[in-house]
Predicted model as a PDB file, atoms N, CA, C, CB and O in Angstrom, pLDDT in the B-factor column:
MODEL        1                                                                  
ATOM      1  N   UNK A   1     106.204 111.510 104.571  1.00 87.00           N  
ATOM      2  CA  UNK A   1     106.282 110.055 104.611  1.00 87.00           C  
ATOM      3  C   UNK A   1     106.932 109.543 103.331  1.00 87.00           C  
ATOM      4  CB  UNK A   1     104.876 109.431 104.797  1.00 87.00           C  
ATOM      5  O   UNK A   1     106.623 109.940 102.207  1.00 87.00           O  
ATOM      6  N   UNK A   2     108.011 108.479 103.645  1.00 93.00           N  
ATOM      7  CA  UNK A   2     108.601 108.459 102.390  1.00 93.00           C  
ATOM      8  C   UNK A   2     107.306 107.108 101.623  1.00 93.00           C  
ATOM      9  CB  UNK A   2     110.615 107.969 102.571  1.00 93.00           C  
ATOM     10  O   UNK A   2     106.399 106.483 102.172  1.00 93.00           O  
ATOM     11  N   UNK A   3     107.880 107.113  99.960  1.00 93.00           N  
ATOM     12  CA  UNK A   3     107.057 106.279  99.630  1.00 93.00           C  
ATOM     13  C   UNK A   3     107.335 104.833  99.737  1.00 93.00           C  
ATOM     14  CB  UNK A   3     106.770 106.589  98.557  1.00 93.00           C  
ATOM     15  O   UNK A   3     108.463 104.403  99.494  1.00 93.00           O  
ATOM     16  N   UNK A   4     106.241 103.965 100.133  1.00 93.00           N  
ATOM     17  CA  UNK A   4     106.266 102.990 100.517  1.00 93.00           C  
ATOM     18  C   UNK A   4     106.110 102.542 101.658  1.00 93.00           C  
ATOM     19  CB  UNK A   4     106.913 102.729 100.213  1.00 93.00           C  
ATOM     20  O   UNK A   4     106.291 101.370 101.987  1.00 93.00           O  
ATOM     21  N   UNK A   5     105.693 103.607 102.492  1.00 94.00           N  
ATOM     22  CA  UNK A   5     105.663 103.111 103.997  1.00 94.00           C  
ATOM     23  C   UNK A   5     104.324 103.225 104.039  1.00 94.00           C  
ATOM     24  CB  UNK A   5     106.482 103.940 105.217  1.00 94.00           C  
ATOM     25  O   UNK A   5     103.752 104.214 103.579  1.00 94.00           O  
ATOM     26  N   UNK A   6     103.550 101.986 104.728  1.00 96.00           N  
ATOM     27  CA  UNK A   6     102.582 101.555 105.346  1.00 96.00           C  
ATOM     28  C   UNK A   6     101.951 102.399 106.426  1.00 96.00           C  
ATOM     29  CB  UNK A   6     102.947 100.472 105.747  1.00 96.00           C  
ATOM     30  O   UNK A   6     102.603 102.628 107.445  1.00 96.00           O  
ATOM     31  N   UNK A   7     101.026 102.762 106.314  1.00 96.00           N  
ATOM     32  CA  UNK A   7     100.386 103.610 107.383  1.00 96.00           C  
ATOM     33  C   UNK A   7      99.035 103.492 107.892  1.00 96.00           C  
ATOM     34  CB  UNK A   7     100.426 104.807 107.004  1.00 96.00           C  
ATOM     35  O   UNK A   7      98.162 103.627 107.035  1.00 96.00           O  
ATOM     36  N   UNK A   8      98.660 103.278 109.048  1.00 94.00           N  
ATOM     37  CA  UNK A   8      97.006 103.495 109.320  1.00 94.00           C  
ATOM     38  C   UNK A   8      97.131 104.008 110.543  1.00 94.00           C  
ATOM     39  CB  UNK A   8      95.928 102.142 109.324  1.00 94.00           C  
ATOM     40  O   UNK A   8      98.084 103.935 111.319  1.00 94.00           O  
ATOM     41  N   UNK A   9      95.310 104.935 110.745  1.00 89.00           N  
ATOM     42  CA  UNK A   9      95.016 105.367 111.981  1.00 89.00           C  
ATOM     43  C   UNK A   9      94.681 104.466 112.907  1.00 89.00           C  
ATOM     44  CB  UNK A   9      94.148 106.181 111.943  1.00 89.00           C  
ATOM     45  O   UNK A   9      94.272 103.464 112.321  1.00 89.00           O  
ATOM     46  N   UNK A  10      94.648 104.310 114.238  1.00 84.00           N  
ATOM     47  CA  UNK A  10      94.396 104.042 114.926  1.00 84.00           C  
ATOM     48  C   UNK A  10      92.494 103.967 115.379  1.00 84.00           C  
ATOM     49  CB  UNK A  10      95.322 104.625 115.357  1.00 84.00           C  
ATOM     50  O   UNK A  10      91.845 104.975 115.658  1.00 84.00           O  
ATOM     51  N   UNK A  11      91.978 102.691 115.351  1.00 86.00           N  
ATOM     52  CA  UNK A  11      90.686 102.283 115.215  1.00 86.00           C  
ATOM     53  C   UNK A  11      90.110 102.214 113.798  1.00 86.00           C  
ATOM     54  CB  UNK A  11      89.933 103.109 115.989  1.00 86.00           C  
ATOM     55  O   UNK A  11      88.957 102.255 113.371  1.00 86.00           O  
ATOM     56  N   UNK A  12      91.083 102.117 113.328  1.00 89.00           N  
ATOM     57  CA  UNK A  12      90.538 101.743 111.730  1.00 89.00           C  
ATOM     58  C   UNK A  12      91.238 100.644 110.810  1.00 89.00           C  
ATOM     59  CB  UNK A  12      90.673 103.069 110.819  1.00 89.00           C  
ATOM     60  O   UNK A  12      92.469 100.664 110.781  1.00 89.00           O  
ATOM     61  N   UNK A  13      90.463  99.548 109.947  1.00 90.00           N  
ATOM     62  CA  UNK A  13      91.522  99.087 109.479  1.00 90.00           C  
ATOM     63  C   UNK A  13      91.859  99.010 108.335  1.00 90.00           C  
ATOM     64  CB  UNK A  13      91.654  98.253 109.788  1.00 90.00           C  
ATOM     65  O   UNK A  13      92.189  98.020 107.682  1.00 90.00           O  
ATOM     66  N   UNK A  14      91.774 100.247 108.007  1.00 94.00           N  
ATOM     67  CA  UNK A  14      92.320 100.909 106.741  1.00 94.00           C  
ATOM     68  C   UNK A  14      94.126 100.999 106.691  1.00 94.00           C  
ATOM     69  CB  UNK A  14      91.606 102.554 106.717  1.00 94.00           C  
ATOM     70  O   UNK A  14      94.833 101.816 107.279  1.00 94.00           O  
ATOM     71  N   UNK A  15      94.481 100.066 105.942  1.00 96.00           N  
ATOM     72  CA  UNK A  15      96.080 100.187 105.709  1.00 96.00           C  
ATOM     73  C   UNK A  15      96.009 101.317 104.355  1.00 96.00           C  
ATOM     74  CB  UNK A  15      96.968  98.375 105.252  1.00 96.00           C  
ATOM     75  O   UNK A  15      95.300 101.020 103.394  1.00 96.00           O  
ATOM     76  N   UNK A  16      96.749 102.544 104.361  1.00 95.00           N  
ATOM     77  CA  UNK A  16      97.415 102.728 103.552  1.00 95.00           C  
ATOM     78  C   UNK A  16      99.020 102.620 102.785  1.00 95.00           C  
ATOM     79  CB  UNK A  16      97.058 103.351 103.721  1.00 95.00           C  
ATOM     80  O   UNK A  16     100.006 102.324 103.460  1.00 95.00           O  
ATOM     81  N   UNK A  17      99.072 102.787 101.909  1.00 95.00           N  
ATOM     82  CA  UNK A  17     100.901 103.046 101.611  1.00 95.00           C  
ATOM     83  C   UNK A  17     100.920 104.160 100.799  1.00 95.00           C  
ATOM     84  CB  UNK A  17     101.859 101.728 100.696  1.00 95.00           C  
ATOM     85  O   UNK A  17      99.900 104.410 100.156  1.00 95.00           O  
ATOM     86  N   UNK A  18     101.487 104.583 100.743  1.00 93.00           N  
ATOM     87  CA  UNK A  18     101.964 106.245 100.465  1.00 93.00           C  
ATOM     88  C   UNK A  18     102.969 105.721  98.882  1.00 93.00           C  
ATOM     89  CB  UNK A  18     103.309 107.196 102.282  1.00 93.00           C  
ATOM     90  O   UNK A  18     103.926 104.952  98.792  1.00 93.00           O  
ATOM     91  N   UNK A  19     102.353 106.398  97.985  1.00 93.00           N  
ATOM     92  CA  UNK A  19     102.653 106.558  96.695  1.00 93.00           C  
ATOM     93  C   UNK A  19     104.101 107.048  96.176  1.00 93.00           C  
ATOM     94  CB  UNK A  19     101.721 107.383  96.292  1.00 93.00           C  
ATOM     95  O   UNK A  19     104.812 107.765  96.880  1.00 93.00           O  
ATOM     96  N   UNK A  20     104.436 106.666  95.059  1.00 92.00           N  
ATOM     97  CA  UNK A  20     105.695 107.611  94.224  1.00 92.00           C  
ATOM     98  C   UNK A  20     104.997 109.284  94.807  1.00 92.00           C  
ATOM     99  CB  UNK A  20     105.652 107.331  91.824  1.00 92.00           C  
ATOM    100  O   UNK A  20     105.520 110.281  95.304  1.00 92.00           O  
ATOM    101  N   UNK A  21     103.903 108.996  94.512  1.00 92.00           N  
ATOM    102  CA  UNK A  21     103.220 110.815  94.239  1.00 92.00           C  
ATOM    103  C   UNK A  21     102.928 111.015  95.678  1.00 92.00           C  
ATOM    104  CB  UNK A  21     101.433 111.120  93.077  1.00 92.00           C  
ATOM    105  O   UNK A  21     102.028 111.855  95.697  1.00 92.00           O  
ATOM    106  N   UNK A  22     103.183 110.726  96.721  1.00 90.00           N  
ATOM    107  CA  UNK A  22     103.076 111.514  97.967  1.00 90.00           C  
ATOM    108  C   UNK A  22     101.651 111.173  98.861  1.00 90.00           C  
ATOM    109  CB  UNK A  22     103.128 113.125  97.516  1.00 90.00           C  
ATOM    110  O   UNK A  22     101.346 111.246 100.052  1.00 90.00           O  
ATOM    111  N   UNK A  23     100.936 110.747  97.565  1.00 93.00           N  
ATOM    112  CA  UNK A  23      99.560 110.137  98.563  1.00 93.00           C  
ATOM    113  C   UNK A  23      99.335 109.130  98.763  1.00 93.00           C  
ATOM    114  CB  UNK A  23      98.385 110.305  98.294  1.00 93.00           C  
ATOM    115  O   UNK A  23      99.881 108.261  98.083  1.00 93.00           O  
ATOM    116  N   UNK A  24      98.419 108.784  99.798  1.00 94.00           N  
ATOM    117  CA  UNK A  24      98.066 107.753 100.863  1.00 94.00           C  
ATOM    118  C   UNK A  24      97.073 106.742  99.985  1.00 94.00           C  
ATOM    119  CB  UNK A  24      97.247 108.511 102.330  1.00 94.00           C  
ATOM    120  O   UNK A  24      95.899 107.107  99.922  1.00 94.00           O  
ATOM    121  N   UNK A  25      97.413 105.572  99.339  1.00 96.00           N  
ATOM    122  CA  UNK A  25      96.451 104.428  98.824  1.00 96.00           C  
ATOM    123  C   UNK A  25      96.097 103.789  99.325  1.00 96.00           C  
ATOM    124  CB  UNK A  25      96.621 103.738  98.138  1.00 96.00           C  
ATOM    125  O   UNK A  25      96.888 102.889  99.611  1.00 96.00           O  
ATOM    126  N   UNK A  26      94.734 103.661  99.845  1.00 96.00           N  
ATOM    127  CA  UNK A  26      94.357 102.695 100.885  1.00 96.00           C  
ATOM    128  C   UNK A  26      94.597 101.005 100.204  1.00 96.00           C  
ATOM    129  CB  UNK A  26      92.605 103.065 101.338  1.00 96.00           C  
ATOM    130  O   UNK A  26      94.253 100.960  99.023  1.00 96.00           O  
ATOM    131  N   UNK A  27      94.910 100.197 100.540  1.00 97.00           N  
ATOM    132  CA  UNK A  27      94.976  98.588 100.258  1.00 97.00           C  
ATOM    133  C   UNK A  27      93.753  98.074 100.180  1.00 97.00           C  
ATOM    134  CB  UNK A  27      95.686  97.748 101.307  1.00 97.00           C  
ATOM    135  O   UNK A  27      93.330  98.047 101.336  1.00 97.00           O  
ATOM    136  N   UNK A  28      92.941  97.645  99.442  1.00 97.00           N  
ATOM    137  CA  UNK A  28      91.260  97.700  99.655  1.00 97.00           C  
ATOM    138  C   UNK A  28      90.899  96.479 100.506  1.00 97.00           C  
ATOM    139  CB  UNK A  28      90.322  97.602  98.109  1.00 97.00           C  
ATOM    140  O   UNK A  28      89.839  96.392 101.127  1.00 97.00           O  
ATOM    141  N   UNK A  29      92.112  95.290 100.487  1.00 96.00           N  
ATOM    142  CA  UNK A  29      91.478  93.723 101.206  1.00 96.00           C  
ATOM    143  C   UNK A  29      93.012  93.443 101.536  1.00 96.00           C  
ATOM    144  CB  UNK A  29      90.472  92.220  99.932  1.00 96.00           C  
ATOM    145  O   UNK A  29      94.045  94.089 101.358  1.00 96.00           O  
ATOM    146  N   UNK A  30      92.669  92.011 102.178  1.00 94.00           N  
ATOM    147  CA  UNK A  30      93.993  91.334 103.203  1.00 94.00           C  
ATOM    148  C   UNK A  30      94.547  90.739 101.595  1.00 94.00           C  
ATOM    149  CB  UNK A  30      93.456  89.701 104.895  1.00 94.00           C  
ATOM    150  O   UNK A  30      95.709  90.676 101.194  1.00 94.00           O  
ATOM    151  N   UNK A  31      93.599  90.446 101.057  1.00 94.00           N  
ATOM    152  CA  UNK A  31      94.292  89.409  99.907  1.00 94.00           C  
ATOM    153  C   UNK A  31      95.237  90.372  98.867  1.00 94.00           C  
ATOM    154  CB  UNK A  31      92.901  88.514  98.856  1.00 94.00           C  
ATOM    155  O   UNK A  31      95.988  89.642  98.219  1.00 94.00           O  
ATOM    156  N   UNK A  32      95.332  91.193  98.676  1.00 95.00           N  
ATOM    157  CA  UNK A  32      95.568  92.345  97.844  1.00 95.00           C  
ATOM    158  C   UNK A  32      97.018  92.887  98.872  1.00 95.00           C  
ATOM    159  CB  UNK A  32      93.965  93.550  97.715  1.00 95.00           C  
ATOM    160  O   UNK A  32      98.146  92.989  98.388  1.00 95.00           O  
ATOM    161  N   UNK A  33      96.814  93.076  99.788  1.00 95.00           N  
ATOM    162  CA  UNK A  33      97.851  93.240 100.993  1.00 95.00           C  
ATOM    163  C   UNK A  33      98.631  92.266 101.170  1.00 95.00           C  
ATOM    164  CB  UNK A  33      97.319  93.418 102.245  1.00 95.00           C  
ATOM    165  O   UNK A  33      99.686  92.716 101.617  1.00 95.00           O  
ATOM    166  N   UNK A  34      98.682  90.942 101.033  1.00 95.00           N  
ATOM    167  CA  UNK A  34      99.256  89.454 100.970  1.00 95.00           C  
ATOM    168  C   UNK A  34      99.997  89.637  99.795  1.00 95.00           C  
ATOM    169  CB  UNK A  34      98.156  88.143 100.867  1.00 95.00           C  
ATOM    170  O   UNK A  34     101.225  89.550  99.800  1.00 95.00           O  
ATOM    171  N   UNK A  35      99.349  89.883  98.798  1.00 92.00           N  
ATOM    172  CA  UNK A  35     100.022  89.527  96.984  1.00 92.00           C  
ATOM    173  C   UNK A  35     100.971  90.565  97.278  1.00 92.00           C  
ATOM    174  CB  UNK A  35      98.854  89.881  95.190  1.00 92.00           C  
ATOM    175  O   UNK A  35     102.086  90.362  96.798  1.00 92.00           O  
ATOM    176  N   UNK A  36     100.813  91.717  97.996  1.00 92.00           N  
ATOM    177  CA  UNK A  36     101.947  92.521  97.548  1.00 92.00           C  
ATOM    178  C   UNK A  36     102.909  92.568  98.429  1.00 92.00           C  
ATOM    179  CB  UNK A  36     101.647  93.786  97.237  1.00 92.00           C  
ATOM    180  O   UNK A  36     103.974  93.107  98.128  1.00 92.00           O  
ATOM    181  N   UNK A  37     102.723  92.064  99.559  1.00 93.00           N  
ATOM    182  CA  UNK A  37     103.735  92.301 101.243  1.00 93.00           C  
ATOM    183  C   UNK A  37     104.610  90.864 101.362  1.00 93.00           C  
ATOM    184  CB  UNK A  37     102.409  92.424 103.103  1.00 93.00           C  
ATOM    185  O   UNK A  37     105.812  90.689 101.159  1.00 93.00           O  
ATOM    186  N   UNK A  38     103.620  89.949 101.744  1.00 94.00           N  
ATOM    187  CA  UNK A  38     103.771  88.242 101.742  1.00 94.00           C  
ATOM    188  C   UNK A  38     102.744  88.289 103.294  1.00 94.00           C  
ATOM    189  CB  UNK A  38     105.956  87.383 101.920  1.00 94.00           C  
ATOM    190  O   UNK A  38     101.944  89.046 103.842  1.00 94.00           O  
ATOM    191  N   UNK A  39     103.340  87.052 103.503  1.00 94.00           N  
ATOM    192  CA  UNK A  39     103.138  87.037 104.971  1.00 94.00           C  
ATOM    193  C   UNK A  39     102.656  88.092 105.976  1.00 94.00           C  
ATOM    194  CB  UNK A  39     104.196  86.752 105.390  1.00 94.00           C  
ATOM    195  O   UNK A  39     101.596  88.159 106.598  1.00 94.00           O  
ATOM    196  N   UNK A  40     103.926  89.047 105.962  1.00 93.00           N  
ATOM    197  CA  UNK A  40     104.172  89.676 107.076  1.00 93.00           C  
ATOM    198  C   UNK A  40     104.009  91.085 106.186  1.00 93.00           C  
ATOM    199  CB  UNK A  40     105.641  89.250 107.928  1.00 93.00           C  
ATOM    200  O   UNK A  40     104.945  91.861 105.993  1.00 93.00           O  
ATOM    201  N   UNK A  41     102.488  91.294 105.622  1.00 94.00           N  
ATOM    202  CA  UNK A  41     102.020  92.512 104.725  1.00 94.00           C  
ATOM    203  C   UNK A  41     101.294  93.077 106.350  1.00 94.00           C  
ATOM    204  CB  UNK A  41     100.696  92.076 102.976  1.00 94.00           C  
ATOM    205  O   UNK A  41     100.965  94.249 106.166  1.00 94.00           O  
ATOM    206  N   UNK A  42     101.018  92.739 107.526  1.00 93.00           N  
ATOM    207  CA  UNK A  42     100.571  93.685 108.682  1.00 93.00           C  
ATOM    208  C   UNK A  42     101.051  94.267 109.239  1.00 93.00           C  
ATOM    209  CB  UNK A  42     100.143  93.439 109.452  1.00 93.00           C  
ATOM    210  O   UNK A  42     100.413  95.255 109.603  1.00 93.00           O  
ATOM    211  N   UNK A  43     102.913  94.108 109.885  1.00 94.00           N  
ATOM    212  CA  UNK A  43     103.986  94.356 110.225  1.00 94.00           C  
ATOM    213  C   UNK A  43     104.540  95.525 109.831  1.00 94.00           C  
ATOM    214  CB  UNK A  43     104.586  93.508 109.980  1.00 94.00           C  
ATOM    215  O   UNK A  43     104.468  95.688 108.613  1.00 94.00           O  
ATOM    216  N   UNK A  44     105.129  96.499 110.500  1.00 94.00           N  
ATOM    217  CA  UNK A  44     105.659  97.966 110.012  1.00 94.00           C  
ATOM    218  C   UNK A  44     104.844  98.556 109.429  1.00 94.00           C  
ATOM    219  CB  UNK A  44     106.732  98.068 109.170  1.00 94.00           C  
ATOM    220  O   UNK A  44     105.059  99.000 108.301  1.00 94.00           O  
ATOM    221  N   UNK A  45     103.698  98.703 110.065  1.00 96.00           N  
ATOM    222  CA  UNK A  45     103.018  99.533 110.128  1.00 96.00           C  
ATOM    223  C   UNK A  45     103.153 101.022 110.582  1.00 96.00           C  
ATOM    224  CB  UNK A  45     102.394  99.014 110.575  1.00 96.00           C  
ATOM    225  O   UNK A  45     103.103 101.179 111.802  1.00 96.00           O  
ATOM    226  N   UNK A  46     103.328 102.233 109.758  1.00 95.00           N  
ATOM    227  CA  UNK A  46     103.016 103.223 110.845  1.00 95.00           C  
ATOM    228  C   UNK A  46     101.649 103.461 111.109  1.00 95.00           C  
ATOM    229  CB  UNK A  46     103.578 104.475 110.573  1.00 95.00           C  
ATOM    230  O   UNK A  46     100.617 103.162 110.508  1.00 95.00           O  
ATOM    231  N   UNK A  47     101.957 104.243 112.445  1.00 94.00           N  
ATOM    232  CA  UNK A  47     100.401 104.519 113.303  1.00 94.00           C  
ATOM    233  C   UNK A  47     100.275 106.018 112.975  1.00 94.00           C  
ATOM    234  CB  UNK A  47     100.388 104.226 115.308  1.00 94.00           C  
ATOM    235  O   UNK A  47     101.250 106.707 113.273  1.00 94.00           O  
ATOM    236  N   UNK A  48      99.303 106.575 112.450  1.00 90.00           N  
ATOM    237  CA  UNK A  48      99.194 108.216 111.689  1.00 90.00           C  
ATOM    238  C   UNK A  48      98.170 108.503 112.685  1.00 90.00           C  
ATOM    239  CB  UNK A  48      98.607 108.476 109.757  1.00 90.00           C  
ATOM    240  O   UNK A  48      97.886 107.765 113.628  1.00 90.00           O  
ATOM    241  N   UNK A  49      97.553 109.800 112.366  1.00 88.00           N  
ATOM    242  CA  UNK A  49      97.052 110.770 113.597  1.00 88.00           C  
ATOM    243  C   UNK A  49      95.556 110.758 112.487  1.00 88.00           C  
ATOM    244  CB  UNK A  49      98.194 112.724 114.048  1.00 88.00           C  
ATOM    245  O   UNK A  49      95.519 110.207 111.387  1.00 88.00           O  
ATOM    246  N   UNK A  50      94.593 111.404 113.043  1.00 84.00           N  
ATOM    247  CA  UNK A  50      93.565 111.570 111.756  1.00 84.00           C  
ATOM    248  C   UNK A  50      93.934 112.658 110.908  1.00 84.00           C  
ATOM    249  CB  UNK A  50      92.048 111.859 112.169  1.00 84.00           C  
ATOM    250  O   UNK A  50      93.756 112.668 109.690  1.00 84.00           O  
ATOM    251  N   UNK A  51      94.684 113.987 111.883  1.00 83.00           N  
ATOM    252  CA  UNK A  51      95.121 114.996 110.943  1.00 83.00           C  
ATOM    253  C   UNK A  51      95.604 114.367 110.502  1.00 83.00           C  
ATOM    254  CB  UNK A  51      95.712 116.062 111.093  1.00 83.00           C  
ATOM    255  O   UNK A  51      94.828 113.705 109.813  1.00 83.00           O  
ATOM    256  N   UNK A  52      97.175 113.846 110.343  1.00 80.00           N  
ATOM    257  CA  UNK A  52      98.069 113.258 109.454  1.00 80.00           C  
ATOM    258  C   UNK A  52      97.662 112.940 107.900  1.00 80.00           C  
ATOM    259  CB  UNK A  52      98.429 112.074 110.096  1.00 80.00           C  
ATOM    260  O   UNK A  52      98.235 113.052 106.816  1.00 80.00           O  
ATOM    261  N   UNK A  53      96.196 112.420 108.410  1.00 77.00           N  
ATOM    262  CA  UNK A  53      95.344 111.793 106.915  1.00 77.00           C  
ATOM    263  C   UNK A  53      94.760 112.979 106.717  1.00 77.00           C  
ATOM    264  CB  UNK A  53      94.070 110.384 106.975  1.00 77.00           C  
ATOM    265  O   UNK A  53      95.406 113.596 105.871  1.00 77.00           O  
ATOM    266  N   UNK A  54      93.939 113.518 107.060  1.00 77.00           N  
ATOM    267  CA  UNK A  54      93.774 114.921 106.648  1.00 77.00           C  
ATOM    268  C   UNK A  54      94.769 115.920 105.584  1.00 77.00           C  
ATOM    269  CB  UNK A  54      93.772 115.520 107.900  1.00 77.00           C  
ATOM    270  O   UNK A  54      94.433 116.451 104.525  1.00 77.00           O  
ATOM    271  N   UNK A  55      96.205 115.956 106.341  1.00 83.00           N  
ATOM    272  CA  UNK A  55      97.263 116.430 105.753  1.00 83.00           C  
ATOM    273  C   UNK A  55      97.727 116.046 104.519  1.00 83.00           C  
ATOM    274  CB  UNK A  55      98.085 116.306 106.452  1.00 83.00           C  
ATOM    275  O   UNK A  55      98.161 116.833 103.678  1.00 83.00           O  
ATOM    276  N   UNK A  56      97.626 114.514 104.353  1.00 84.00           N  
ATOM    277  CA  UNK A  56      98.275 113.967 103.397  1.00 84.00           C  
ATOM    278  C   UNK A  56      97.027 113.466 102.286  1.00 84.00           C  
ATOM    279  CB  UNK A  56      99.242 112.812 104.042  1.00 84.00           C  
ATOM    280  O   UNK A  56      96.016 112.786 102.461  1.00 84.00           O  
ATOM    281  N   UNK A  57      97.702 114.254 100.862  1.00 89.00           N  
ATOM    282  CA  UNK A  57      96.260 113.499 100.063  1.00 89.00           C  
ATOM    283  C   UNK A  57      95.929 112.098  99.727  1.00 89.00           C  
ATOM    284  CB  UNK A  57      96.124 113.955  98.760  1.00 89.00           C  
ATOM    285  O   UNK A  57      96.727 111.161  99.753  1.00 89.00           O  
ATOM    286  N   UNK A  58      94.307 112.025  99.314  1.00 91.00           N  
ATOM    287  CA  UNK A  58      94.154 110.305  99.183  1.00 91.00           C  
ATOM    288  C   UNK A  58      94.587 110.452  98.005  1.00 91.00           C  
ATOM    289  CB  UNK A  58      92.642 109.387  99.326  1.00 91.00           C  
ATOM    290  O   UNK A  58      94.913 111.573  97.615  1.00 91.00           O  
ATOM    291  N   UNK A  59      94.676 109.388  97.227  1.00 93.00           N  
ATOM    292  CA  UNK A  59      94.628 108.807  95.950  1.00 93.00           C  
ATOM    293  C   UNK A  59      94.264 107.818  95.574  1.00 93.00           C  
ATOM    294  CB  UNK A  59      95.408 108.752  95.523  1.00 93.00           C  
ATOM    295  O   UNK A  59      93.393 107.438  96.357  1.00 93.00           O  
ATOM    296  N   UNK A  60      94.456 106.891  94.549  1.00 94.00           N  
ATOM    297  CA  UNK A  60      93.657 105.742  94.283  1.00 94.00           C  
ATOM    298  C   UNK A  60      93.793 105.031  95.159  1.00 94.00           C  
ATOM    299  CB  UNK A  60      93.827 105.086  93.238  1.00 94.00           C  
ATOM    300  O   UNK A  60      94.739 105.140  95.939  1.00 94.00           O  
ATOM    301  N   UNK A  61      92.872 104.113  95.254  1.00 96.00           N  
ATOM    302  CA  UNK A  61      92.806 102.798  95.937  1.00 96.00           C  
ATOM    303  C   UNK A  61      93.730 102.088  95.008  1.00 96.00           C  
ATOM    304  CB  UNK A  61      91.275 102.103  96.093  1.00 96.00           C  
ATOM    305  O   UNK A  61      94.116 102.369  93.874  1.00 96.00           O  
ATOM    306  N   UNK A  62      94.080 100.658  96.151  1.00 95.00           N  
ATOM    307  CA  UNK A  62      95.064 100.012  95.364  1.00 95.00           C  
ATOM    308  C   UNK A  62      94.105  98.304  95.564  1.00 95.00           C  
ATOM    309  CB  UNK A  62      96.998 100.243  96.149  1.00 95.00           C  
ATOM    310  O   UNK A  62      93.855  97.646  96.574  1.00 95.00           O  
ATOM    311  N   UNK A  63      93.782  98.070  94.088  1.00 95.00           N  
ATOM    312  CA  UNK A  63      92.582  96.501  94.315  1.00 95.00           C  
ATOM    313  C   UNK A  63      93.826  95.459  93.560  1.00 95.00           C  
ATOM    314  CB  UNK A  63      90.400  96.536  92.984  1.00 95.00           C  
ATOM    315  O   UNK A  63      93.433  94.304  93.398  1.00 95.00           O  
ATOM    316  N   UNK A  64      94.842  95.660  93.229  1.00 92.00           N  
ATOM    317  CA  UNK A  64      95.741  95.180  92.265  1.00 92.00           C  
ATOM    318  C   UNK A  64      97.509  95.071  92.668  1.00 92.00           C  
ATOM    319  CB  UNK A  64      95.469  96.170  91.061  1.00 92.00           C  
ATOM    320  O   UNK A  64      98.011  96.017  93.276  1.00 92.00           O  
ATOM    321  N   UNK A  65      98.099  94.241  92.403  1.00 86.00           N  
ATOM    322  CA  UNK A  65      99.378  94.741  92.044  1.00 86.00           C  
ATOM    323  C   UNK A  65     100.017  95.588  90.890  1.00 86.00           C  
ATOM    324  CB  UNK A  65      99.919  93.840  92.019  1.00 86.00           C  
ATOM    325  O   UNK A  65     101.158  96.049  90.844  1.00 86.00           O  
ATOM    326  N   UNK A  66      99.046  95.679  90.005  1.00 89.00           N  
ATOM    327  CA  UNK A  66      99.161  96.633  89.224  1.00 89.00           C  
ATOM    328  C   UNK A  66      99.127  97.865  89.524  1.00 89.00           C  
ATOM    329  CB  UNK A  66      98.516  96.513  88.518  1.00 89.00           C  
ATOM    330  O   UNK A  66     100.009  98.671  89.228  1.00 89.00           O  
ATOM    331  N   UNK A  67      97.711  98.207  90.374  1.00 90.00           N  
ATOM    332  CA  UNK A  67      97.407  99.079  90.933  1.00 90.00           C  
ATOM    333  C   UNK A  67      99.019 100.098  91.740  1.00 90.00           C  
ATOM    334  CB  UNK A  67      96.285  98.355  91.813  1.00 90.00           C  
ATOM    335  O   UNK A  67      99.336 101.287  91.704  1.00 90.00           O  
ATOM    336  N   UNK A  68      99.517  99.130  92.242  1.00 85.00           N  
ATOM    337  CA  UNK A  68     100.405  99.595  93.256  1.00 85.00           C  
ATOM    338  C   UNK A  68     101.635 100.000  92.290  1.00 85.00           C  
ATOM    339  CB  UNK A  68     100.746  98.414  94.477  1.00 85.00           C  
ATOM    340  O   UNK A  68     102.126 101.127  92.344  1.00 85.00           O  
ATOM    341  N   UNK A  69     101.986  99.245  91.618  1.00 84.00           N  
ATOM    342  CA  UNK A  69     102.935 100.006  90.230  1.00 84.00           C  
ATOM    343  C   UNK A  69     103.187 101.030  89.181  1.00 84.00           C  
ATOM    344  CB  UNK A  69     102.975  99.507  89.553  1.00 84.00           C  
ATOM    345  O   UNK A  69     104.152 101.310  88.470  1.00 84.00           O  
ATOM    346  N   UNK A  70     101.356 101.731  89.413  1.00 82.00           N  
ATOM    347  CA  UNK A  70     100.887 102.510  88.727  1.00 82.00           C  
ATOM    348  C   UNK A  70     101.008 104.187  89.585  1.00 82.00           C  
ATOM    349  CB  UNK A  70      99.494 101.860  88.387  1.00 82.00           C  
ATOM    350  O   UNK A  70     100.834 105.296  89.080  1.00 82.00           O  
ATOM    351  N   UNK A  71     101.411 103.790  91.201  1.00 85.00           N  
ATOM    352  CA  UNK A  71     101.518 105.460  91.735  1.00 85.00           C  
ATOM    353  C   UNK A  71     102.845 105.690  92.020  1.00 85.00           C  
ATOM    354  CB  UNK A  71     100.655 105.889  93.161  1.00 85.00           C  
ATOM    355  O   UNK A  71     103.208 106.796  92.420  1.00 85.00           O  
TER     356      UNK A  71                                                      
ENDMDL                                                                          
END                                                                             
């Protein structure tokens, strides 16, 4: 997954985005997802498998725009 693409499983509403470093940061809230997307931070979404998340490592949570500058 390249970095920057948006990803969640299916029945969950855990958004991640996938890091400089290859892993999956979950977005912790909508407001945090807003500051960094705009509007349309729900949109282009990919849909991942549970392996997929399995496969791919977690890493930090992202509570910040900082946060998100920092992987």
């Amino acid at each position: 997954l390249a970095p920057g693409t948006k990803v969640k499983i299916a029945n969950d509403v855990r958004v991640y985005v996938v890091g400089d470093d290859g892993k999956l940061h979950w977005i912790t809230t909508q407001t945090v997802a807003y500051s960094l997307y705009g509007s349309d931070w729900n949109k282009n979404i990919l849909a991942i498998t549970q392996q997929d998340l399995v496969t791919n490592a977690l890493g930090t949570s992202i509570a910040s725009e900082a946060d998100l500058q920092s992987i």
